[in-house]
C-alpha positions as CSV (number, residue, x, y, z in Angstrom):
1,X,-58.4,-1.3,19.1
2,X,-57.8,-4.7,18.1
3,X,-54.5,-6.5,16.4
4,X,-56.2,-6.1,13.0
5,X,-56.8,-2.2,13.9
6,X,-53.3,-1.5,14.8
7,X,-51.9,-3.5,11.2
8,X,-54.4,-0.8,8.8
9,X,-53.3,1.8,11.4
10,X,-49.7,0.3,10.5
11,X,-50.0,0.2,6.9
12,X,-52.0,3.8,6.6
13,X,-48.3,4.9,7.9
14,X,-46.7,3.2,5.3
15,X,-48.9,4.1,2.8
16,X,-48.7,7.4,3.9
17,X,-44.9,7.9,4.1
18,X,-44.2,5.9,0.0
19,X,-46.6,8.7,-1.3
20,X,-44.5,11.5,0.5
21,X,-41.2,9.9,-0.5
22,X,-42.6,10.0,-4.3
23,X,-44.0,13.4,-3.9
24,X,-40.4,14.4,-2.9
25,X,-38.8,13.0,-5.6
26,X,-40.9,14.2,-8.5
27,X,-40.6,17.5,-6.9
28,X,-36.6,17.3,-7.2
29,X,-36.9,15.8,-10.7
30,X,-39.0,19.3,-11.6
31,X,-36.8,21.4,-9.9
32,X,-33.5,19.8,-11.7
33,X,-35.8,20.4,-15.0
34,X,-35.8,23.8,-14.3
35,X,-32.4,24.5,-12.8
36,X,-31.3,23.2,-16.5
37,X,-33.5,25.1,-18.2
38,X,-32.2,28.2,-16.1
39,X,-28.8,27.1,-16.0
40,X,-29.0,25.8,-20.0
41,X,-28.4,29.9,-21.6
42,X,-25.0,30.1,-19.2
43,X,-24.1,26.9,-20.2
44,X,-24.6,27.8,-24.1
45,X,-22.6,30.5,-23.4
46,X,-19.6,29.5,-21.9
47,X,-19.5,26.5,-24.4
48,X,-19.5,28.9,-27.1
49,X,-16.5,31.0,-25.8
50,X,-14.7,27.3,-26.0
51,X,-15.5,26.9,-29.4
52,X,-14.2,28.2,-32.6
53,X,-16.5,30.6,-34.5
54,X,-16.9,28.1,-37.6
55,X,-18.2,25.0,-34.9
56,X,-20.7,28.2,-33.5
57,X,-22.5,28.1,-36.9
58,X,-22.2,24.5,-37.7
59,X,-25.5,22.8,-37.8
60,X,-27.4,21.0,-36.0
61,X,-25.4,22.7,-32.9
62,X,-22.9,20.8,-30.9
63,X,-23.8,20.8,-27.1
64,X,-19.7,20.1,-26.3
65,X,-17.0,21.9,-28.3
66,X,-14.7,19.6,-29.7
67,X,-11.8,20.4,-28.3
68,X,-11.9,23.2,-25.3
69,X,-10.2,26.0,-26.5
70,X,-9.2,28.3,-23.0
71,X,-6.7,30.2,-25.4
72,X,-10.0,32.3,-26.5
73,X,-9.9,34.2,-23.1
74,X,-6.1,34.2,-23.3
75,X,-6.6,36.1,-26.6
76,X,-9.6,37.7,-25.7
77,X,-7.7,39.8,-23.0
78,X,-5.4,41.1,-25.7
79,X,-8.6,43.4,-26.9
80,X,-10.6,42.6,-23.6
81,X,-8.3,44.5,-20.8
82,X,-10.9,42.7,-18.1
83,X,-8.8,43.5,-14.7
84,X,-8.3,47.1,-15.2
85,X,-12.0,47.2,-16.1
86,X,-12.9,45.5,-12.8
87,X,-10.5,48.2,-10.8
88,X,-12.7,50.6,-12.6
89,X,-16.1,49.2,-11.7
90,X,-14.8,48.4,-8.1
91,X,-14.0,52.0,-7.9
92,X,-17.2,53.1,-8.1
93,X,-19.2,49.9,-6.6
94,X,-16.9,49.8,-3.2
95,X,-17.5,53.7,-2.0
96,X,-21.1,53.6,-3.6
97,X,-21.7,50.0,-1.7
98,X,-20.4,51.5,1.8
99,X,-21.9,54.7,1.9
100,X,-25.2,53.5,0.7
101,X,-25.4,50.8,3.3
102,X,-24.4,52.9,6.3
103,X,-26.4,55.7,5.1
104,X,-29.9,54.0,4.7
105,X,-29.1,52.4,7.8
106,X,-29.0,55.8,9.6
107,X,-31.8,56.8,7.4
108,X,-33.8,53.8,8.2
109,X,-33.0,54.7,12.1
110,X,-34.6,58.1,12.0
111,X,-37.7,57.1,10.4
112,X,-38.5,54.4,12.7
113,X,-37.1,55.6,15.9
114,X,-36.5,59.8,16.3
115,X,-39.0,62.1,16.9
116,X,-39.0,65.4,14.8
117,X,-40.9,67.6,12.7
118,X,-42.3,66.4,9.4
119,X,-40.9,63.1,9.6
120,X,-44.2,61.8,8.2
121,X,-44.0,64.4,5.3
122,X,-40.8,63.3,4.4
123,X,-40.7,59.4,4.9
124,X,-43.9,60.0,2.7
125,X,-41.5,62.2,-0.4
126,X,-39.1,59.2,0.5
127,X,-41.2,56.4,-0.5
128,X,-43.4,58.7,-2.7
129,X,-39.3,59.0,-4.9
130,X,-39.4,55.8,-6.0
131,X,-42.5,56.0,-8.8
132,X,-39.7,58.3,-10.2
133,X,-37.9,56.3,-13.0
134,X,-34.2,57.3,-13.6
135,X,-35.0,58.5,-17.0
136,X,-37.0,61.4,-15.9
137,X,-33.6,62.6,-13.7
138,X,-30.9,62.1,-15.4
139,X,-30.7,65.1,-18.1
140,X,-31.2,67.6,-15.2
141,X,-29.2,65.4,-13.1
142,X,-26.0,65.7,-16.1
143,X,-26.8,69.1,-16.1
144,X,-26.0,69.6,-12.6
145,X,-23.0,67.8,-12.6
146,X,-21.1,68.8,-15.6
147,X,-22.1,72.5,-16.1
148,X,-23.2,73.4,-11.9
149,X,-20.0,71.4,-10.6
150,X,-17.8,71.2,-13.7
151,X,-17.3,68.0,-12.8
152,X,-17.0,66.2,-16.1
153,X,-15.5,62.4,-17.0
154,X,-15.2,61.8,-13.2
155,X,-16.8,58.9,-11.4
156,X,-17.9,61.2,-8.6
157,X,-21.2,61.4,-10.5
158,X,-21.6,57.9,-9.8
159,X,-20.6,57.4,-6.3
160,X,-21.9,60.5,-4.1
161,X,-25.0,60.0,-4.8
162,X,-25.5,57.1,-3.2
163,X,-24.6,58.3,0.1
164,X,-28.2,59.4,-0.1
165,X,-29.2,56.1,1.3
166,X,-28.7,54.8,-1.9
167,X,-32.6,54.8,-3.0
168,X,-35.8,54.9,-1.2
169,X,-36.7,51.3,-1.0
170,X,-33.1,50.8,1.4
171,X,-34.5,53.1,3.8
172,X,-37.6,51.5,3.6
173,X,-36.6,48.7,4.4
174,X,-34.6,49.3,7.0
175,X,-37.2,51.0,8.6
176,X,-39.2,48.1,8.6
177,X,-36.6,46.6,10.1
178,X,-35.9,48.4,13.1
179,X,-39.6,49.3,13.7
180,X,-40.0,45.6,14.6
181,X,-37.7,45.9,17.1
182,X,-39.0,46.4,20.3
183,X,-38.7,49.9,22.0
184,X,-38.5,48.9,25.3
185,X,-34.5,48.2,24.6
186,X,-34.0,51.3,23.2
187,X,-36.0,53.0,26.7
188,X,-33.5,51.1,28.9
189,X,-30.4,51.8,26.8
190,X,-31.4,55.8,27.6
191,X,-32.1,55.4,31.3
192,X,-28.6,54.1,31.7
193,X,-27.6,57.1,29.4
194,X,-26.8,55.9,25.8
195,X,-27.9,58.7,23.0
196,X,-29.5,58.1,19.7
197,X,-26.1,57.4,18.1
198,X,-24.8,55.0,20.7
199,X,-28.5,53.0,20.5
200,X,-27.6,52.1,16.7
201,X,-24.4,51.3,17.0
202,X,-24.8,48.9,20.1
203,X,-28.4,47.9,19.6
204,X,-30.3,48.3,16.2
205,X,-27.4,47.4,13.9
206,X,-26.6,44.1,15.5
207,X,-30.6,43.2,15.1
208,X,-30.8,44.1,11.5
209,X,-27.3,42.9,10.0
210,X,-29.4,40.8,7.4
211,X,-31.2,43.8,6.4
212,X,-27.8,45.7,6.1
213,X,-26.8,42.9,3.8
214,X,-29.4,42.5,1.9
215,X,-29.1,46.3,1.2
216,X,-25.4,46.1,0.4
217,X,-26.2,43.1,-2.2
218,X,-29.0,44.7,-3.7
219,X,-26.9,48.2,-4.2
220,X,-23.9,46.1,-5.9
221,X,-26.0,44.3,-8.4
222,X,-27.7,47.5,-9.2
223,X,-24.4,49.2,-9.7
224,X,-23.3,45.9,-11.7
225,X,-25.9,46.1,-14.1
226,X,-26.2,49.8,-14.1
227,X,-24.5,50.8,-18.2
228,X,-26.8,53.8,-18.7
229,X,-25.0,56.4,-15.9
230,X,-21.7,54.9,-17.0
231,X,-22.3,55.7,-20.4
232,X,-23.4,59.6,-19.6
233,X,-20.8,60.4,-17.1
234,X,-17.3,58.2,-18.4
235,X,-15.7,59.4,-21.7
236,X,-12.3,58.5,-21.2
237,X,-11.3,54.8,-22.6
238,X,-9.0,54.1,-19.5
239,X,-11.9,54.6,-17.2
240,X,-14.1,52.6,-18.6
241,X,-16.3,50.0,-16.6
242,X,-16.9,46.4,-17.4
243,X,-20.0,47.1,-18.5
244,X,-18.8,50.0,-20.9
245,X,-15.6,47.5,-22.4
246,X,-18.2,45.3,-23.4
247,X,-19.8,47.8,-25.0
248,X,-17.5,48.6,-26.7
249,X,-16.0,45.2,-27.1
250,X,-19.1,43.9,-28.9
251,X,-19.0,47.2,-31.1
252,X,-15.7,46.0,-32.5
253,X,-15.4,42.5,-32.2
254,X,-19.4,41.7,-33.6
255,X,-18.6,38.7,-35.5
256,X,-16.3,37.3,-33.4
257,X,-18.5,35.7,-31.3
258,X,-16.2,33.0,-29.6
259,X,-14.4,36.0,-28.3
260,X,-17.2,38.0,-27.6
261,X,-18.7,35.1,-25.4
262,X,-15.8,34.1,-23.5
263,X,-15.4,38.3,-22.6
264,X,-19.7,38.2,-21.4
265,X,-17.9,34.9,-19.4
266,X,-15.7,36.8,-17.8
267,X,-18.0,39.9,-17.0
268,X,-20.8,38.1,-15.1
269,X,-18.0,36.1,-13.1
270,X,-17.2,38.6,-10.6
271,X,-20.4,39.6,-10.3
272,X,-21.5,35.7,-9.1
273,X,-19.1,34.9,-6.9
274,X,-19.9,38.1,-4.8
275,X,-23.2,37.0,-4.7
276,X,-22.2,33.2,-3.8
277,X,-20.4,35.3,-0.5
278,X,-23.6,36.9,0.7
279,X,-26.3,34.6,-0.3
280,X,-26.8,32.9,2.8
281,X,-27.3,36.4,4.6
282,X,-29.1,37.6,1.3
283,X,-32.4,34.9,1.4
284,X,-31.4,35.0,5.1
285,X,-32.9,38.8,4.8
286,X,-35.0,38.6,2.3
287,X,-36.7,35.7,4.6
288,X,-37.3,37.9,7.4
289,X,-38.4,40.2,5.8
290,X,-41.4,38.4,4.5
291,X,-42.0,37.1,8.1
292,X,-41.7,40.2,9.8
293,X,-44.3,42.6,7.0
């Protein structure tokens, strides 16, 4: 190859490079698009909680309030009592959240690892639960609870049981999990004489920490977003949820938007920054996850 080879050769590279370089950057110009579009209904909202009601129907629509009004959450919290809402919620998400996680885990572990009878029958009724929707439980379900236990405007309704694993697909995929870890550790961890228990603890939870995560994260949004059990099982006005005060909230307050927006503000808050915590473990998991199926 002559001097005039390696100058195309040269300018190929170039050439090359300037159509990655624009490739790039019209791919971040379409993903800021859509980041505003996505970002554009949270932005409408808390503008509007800023805003007096008569600038909310004033048209065309202002896309800034005129002057920020952060005295609308002061007042809101004379109707909206948010923190002993969000003691209320965490009562019930914390236990549910633990249990849930430790008991898929150990779920999880006995699918993929012991050796017993009709394991295959009931991993099958396991994953076989979840073409069960809610709906179809939850009369027999109240029934048990408040006329079986007598257990009747409690949140034990809502927390126990989750210590079942806390749904099929959290044992399912924590099985997957472990059952890419290789067996050959758990083989030398009983020749030098560790038991089942001691091979989870020092072995398979360490390896599948993301999965545990991902489970824990998965269970509190569920329990987050989850009004419909709240509203069967809670009667009493000072045990009410978030989501049941808003409820409510919006029953009495309907016109009131301004208000009524900045208390949705202050409902989905929590409920982000516990997700900003574990959402480098949460696509961490939810990455290996694809790569390992």
């Amino acid at each position: 190859m002559g001097f005039q080879g390696l100058s195309f050769s040269a300018k190929g590279i170039r050439s090359r490079r300037r159509q990655e370089k624009a490739a790039n950057a019209a791919t971040l110009v379409i993903l800021i698009i859509l980041g505003a579009l996505v970002l554009l209904p949270v932005w409408w909202m808390f503008r509007s909680s800023l805003m007096t009601n008569k600038e909310l129907y004033a048209y065309p629509p202002d896309f800034f309030p005129d002057r920020w009004l952060f005295s609308n959450y002061r007042e809101t919290m004379k109707y909206f009592p948010f923190f002993r809402y969000f003691a209320n919620t965490m009562t019930i998400i914390l236990p549910s959240v633990i249990g849930g996680t430790i008991t898929a885990t150990m779920g999880g572990y006995a699918f993929a690892r012991l050796r017993f009878r009709g394991k295959n029958l009931l991993f099958s009724l396991c994953v076989g639960s979840m073409l069960v929707p809610t709906v179809v439980t939850l009369v027999p379900l109240y029934i048990m609870w408040t006329r079986g236990l007598r257990v009747v405007d409690s949140y034990l309704p809502l927390i126990f049981p989750h210590f079942c694993g806390g749904g099929a697909f959290n044992i399912f995929l924590i099985r997957q999990f472990i059952k890419t870890i290789p067996r050959e550790l758990d083989e030398a961890a009983t020749i030098d004489g560790a038991g089942p228990l001691c091979i989870l603890v020092s072995i398979i939870i360490p390896a599948i920490k993301s999965a545990m995560i991902v489970v824990a994260l998965l269970l509190f949004i569920m329990l987050w977003n989850d009004l419909m059990q709240q509203m069967v099982y809670i009667n009493s006005l000072e045990k009410y949820t978030i989501a049941l005060g808003l409820q409510q909230f919006k029953g009495s307050l309907g016109t009131d938007w301004s208000k009524l927006m900045a208390a949705t503000c202050m409902s989905f808050v929590p409920g982000i920054v516990f997700y900003l915590i574990g959402q480098r473990y949460f696509v961490e998991g939810i990455v290996m996850t694809g790569m390992k199926n």
